[in-house]
TORLO-984895 format. One record per residue (C-alpha): residue in one letter; x, y, z; residue number from 0. Coordinates in steps of 0.001 Angstrom, whole numbers. Layout:
BEGIN
<site A <X Y Z> NUM>
...
***
This chain:
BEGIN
<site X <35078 -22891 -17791> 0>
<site X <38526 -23722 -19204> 1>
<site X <39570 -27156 -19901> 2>
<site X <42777 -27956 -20936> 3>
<site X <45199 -30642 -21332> 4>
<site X <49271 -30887 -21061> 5>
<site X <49091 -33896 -23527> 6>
<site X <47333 -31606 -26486> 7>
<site X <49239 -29004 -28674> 8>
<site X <49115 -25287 -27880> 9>
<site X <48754 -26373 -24867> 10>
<site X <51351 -23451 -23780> 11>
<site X <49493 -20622 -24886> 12>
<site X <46454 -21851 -23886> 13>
<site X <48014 -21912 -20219> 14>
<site X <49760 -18446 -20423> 15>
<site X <46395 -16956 -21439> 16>
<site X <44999 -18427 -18187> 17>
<site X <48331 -17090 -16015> 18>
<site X <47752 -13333 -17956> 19>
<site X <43640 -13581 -17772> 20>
<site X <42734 -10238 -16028> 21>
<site X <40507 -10976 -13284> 22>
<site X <40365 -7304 -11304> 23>
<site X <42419 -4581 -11804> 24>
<site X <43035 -1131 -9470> 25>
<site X <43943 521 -12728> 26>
<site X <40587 2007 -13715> 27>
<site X <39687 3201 -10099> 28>
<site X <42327 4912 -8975> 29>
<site X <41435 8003 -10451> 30>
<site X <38260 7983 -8609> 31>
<site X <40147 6785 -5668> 32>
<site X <42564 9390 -5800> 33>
<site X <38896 11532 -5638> 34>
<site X <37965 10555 -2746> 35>
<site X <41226 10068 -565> 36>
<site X <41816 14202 -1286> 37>
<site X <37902 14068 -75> 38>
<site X <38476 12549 3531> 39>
<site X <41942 14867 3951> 40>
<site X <40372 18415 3173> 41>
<site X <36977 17549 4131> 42>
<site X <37553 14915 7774> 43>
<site X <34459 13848 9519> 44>
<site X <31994 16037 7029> 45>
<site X <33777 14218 3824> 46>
<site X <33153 10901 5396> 47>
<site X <29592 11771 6045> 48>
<site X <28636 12602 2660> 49>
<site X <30915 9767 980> 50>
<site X <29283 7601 3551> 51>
<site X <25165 8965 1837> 52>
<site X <26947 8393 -1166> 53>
<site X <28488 5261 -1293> 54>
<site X <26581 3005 1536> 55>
<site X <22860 4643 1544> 56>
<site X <22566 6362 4828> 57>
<site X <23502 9263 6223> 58>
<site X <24915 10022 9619> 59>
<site X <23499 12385 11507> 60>
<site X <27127 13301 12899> 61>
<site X <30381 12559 13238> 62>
<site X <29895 10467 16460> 63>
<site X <27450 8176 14423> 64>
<site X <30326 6899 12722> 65>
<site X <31625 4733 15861> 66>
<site X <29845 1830 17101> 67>
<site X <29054 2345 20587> 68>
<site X <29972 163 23307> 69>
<site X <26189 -346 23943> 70>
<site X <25532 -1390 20505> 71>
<site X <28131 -4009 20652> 72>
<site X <26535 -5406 24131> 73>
<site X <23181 -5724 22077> 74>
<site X <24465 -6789 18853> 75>
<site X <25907 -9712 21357> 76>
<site X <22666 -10001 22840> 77>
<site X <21061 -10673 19397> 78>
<site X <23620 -13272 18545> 79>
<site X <22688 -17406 18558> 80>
<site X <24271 -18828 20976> 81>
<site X <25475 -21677 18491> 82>
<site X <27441 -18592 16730> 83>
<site X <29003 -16986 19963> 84>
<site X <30076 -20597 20801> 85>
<site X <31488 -21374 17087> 86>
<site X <32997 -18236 17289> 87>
<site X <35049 -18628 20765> 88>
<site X <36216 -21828 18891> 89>
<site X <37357 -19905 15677> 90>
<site X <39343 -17251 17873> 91>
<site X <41153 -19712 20199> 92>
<site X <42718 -21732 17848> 93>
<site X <43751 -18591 15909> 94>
<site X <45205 -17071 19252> 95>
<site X <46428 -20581 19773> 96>
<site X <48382 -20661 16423> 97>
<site X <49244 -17098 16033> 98>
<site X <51032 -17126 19513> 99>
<site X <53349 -19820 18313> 100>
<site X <54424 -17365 15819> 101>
<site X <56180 -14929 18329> 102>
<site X <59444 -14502 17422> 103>
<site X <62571 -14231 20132> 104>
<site X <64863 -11131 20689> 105>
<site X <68446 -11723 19475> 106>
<site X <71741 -10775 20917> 107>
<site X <75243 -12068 19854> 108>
<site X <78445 -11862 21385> 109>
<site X <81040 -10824 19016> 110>
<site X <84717 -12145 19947> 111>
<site X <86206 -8990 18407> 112>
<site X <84552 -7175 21551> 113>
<site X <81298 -6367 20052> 114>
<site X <77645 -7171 20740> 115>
<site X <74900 -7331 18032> 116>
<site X <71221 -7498 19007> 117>
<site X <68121 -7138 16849> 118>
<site X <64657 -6407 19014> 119>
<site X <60867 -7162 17965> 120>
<site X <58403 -4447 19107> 121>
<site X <54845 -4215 18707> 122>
<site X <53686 -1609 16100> 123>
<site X <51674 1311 18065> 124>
<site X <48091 1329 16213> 125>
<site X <47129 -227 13497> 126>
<site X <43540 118 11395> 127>
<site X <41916 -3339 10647> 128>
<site X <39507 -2716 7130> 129>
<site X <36721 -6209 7192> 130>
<site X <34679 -6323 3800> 131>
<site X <31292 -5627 4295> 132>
<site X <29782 -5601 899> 133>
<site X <27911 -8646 -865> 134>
<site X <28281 -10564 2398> 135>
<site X <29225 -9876 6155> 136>
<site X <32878 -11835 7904> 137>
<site X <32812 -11996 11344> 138>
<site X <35672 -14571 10221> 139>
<site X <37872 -11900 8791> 140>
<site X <37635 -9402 12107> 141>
<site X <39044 -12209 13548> 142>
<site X <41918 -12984 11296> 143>
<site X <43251 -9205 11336> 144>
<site X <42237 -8397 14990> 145>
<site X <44038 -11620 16995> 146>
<site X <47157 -11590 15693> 147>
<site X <47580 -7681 15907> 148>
<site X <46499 -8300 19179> 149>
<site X <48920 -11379 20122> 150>
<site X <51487 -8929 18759> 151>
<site X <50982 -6499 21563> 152>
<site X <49318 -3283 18807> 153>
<site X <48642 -667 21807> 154>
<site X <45425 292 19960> 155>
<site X <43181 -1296 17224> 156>
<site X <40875 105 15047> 157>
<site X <38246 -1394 12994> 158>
<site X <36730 56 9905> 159>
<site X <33694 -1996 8301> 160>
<site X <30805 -920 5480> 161>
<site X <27278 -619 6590> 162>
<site X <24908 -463 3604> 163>
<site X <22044 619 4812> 164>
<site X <23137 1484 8081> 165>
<site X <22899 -2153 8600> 166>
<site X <25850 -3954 10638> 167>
<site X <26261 -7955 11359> 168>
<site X <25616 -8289 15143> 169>
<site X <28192 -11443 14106> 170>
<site X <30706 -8848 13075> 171>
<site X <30615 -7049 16295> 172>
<site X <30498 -9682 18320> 173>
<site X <33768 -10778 16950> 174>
<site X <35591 -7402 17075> 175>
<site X <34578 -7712 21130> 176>
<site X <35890 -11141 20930> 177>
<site X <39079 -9938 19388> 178>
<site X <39860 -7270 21393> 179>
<site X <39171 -4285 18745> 180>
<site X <38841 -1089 21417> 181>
<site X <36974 1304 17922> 182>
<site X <34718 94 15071> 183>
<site X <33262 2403 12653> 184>
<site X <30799 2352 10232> 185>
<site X <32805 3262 7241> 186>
<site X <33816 1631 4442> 187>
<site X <35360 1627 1109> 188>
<site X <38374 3832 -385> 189>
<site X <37254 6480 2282> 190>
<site X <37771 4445 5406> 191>
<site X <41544 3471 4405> 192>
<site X <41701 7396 3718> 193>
<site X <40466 8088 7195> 194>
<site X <42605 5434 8632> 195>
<site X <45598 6917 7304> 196>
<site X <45419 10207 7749> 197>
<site X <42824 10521 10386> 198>
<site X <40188 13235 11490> 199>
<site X <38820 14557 14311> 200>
<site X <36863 11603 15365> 201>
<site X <39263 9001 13910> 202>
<site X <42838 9028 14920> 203>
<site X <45702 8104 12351> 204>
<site X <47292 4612 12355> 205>
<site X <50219 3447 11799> 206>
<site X <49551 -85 9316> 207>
<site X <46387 -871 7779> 208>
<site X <45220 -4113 7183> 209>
<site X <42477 -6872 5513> 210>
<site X <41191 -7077 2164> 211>
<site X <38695 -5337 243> 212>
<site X <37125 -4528 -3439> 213>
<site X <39183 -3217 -6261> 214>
<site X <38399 624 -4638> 215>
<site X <39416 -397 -931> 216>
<site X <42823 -2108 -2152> 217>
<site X <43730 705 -4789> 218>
<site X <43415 3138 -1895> 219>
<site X <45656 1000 251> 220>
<site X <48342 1258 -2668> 221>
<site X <47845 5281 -2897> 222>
<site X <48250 5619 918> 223>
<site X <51714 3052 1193> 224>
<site X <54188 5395 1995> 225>
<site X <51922 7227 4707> 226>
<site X <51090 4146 6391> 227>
<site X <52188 430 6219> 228>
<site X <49774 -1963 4658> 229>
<site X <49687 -5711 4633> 230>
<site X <48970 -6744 1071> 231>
<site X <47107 -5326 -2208> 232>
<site X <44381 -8332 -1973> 233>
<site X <42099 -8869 -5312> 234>
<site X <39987 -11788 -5976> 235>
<site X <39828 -14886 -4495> 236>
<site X <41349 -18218 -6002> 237>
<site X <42063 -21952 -4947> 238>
<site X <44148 -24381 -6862> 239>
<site X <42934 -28136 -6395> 240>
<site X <44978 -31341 -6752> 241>
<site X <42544 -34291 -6781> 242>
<site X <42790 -37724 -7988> 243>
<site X <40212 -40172 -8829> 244>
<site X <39599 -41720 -5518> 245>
<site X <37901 -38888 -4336> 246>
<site X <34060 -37910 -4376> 247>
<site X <33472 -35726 -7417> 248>
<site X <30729 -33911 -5432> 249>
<site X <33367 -32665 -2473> 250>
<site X <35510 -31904 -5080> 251>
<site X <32840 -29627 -6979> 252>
<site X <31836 -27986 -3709> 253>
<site X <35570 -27068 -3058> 254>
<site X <35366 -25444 -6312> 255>
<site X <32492 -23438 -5784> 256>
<site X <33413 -22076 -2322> 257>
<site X <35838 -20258 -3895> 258>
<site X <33460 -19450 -6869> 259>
<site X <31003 -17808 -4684> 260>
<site X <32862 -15607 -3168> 261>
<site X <32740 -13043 -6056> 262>
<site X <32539 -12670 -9839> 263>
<site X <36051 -12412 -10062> 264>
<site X <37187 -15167 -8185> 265>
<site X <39021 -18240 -9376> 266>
<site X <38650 -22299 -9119> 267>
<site X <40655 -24845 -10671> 268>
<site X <40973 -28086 -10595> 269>
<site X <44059 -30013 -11216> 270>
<site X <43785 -33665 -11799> 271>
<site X <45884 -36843 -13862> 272>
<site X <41810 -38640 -14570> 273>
<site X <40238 -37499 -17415> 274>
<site X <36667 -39620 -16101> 275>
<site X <37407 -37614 -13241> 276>
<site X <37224 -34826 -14348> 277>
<site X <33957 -34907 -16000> 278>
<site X <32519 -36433 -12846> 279>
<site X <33389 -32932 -11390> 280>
<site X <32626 -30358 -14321> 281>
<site X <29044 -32665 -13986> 282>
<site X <28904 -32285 -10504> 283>
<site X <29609 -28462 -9883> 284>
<site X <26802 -27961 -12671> 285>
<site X <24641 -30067 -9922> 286>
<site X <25537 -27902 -7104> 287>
<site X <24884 -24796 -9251> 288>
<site X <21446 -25543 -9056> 289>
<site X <20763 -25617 -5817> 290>
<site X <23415 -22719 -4229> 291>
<site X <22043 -19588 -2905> 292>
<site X <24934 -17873 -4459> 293>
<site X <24661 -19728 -7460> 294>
<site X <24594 -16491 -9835> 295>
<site X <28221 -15113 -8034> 296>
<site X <29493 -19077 -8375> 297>
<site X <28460 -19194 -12450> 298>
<site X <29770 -16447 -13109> 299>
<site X <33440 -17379 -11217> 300>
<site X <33260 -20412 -12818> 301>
<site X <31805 -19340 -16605> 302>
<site X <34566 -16420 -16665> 303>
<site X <37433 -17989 -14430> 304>
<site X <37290 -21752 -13956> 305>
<site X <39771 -24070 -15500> 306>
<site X <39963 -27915 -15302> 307>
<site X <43734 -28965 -16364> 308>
<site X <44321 -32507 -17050> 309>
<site X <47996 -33300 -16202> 310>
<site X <49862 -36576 -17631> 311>
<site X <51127 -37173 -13575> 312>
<site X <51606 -35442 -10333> 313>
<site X <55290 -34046 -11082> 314>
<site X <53268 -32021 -14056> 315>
<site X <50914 -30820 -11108> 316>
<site X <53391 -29413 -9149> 317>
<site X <55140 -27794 -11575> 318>
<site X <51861 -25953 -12913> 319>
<site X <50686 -25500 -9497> 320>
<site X <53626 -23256 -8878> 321>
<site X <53341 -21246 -11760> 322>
<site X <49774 -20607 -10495> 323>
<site X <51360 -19598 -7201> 324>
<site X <47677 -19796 -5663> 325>
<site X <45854 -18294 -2257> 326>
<site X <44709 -21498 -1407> 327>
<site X <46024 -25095 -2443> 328>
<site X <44097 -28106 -1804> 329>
<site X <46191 -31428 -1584> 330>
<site X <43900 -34354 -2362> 331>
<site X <45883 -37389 -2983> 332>
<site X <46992 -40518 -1109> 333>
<site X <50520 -39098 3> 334>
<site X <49628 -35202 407> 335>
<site X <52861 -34245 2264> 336>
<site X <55219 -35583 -564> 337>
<site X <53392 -33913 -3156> 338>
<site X <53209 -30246 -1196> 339>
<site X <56907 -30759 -389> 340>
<site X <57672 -30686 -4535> 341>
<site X <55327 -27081 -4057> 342>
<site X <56418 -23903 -3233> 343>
<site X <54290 -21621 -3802> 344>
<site X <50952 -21013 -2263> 345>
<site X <49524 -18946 694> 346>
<site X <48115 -21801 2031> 347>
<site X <47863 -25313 1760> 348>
<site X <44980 -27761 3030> 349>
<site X <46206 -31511 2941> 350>
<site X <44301 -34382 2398> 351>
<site X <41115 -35904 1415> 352>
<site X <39041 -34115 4921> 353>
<site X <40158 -30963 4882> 354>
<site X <38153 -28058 3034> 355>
<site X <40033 -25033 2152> 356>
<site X <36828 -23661 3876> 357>
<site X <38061 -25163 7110> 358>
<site X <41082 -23092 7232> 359>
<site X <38398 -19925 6199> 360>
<site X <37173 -20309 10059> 361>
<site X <38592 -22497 12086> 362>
<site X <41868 -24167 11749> 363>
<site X <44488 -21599 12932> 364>
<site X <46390 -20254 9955> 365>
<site X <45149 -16839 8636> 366>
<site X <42868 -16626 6280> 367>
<site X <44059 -13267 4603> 368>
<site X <46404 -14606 1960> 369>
<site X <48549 -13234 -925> 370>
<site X <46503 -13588 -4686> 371>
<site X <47063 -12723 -7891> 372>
<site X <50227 -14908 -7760> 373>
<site X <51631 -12857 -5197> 374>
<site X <52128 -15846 -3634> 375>
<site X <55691 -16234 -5298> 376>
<site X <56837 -13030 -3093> 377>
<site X <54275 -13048 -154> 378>
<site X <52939 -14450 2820> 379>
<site X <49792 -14689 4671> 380>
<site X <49010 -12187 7467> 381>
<site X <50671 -13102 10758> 382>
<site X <51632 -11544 13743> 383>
<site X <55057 -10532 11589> 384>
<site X <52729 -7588 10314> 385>
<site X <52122 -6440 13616> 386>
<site X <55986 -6304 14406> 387>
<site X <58849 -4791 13399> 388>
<site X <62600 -5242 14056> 389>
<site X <65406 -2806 15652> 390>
<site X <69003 -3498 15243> 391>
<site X <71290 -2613 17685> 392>
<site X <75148 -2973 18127> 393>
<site X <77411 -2495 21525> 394>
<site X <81263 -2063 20813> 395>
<site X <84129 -1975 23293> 396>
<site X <87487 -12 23037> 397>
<site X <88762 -3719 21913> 398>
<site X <85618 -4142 19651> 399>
<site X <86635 -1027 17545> 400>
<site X <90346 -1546 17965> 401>
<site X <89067 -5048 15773> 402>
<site X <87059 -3452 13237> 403>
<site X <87168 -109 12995> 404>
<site X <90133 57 10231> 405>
<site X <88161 -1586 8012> 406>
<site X <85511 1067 8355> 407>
<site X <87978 3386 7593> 408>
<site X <89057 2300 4501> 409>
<site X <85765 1481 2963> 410>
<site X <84303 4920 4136> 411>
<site X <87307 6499 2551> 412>
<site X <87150 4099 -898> 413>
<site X <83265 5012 -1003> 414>
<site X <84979 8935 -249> 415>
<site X <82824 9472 2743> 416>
<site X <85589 11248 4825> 417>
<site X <83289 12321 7568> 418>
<site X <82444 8661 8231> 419>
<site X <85876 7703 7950> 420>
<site X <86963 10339 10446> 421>
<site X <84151 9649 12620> 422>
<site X <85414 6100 13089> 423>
<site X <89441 6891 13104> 424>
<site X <88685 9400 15839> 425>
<site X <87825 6860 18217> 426>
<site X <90695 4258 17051> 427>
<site X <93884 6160 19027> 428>
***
């Protein structure tokens, strides 16, 4: 773990290297990724099989073993705690709830020149929904790409999601019912955005893919851009906290380390203006590394990644915080609204003293599948903007193009474009 401080010299450097640190890169898989996309387009259903013995230990016994069946789902369901099916009704109401808001309205102008301008939203035709499946199972994250594709109006959703072992999250499934997913398949990895995108015969094409994955799943998301839409090249994850003294140095540390335990690569850091503070927390994450079931994932974030930076005040913070442009921001001060409004850049922000970042993981509303990497200084969250896309459309009377149509004509003919020039004079008399 990092510790730095804005007061000491070289401090500059020190914080560059932390900005350039390379957590995960697609660079040194996309050869093999480039492998196994030309696998799954010569090969189809048989290339999927074999990558599928390959890569997740099991072998199909055909092509139709790839999709979860309907009765599966009912007994994965079945299987479920009741306490889950209940937390997870919660999770995907106030995501629907939230995600509906989004909806954007149709536009249409009158022009007083005689013209009217419109711009329509439409719901993208099919999209392909990718939910890690890895180190852990997240019936969370079928939820966040499924509902507001959904919400959207998507005509048909497809869900791809890694079996190891042939072994699949009853939670998982439970959640793509809950979502309204209508195909799940047991694929994952490079080869399921492969199949996604170009389809075979048991897995029809799509027209976006989205949700995050490893290095291989997001590389292959980048090689197949162009064929397909996609919503983001996610990497590891990260969280940014702001924290003065006043708060507990254990909720603090667990902040930290929910982060931390999501993977290796992932990223914590802690932000603060109290230098006792800050060794209350460094102390107490070593405390809850003791005691973590993921504790080997968390030290290893943490050992690699981690960073405490000791700022001289909160106008410092911001300023850093920016530069960090991270996933997740945690506000923890006593005015968390003034100090998020100097801020702007973050996928997500979690205000106050009470609410977790891991709060907004399941429940809150917002989407969990966020811009990282600092992407945050370009990108946005997932949202039901992904699921859309906009026409244009224009209306013009005799009087309309009476109005505007010379101007077209001499632009068209500066730009020497006489076709479009004509095309336009033709209709002006």
């Amino acid at each position: 773990m990092k510790r730095l401080d804005t007061s000491e010299e070289g401090f500059a450097g020190d914080f560059a290297a932390l900005l350039d640190q390379a957590r995960e890169t697609t660079a040194r898989v996309d050869g093999v990724v480039a492998g196994i996309i030309a696998e799954v387009r010569a090969g189809g259903d048989a290339a999927l099989i074999d990558l599928t013995a390959r890569f997740d230990r099991w072998r199909p016994a055909d092509a139709c073993a790839l999709r979860v069946t309907a009765a599966e789902i009912d007994a994965a369901i079945a299987a479920c705690d009741a306490e889950d099916l209940a937390a997870l009704d919660m999770a995907a109401a106030r995501i629907e709830l939230f995600h509906r808001a989004q909806m954007p309205r149709d536009i249409e102008i009158d022009d007083p020149l005689g013209l009217t301008l419109g711009m329509r939203w439409g719901a993208l035709d099919a999209v392909g929904l990718y939910v890690p499946g890895g180190k852990a199972a997240y019936p969370s994250s079928v939820l966040m790409n499924a509902i507001p594709a959904r919400v959207a109006g998507v005509g048909r959703i497809a869900m791809c999601v890694p079996t190891p072992d042939a072994v699949l999250n009853p939670l998982v499934l439970a959640a793509a019912r809950r979502a309204g997913v209508a195909e799940v398949f047991r694929i994952g990895g490079a080869q399921a955005v492969a199949a996604m995108a170009y389809g075979t015969a048991t897995i029809a094409p799509v027209d976006r893919i989205a949700g995050p994955g490893n290095a291989y799943v997001a590389e292959a998301k980048r090689q197949v851009f162009g064929r397909v839409g996609i919503d983001s090249i996610a990497g590891p994850s990260e969280v940014v906290i702001l924290a003065d003294a006043a708060n507990d140095p254990r909720h603090v540390a667990l902040d930290l380390m929910a982060q931390a335990e999501h993977d290796e690569a992932a990223q914590a850091i802690l932000i603060t203006d109290d230098a006792d503070f800050a060794d209350a927390v460094a102390a107490a994450v070593a405390e809850a590394l003791t005691t973590l079931p993921r504790a080997n994932i968390a030290a290893a974030s943490w050992n690699a990644h981690g960073a405490i930076l000791l700022v001289r005040d909160w106008e410092e913070a911001a300023a850093l915080t920016d530069r960090l442009a991270p996933e997740h921001l945690q506000v923890m001060v006593p005015d968390p609204r003034a100090l998020f409004a100097r801020i702007r850049h973050a996928g997500a922000a979690f205000l106050g003293r009470h609410c977790p970042e891991a709060l907004g993981d399941y429940v809150a509303g917002p989407n969990h599948v966020l811009p990282t990497g600092r992407s945050a200084r370009f990108s946005s969250g997932l949202s039901v903007f992904d699921f859309l896309k906009r026409t244009t459309w224009v209306e013009a009377t005799p009087a309309g193009i009476a109005a505007i149509g010379p101007a077209a004509v001499r632009l068209a003919t500066a730009e020497g474009l006489t076709a479009h020039a004509a095309s336009v004079a033709a209709r002006l008399g």
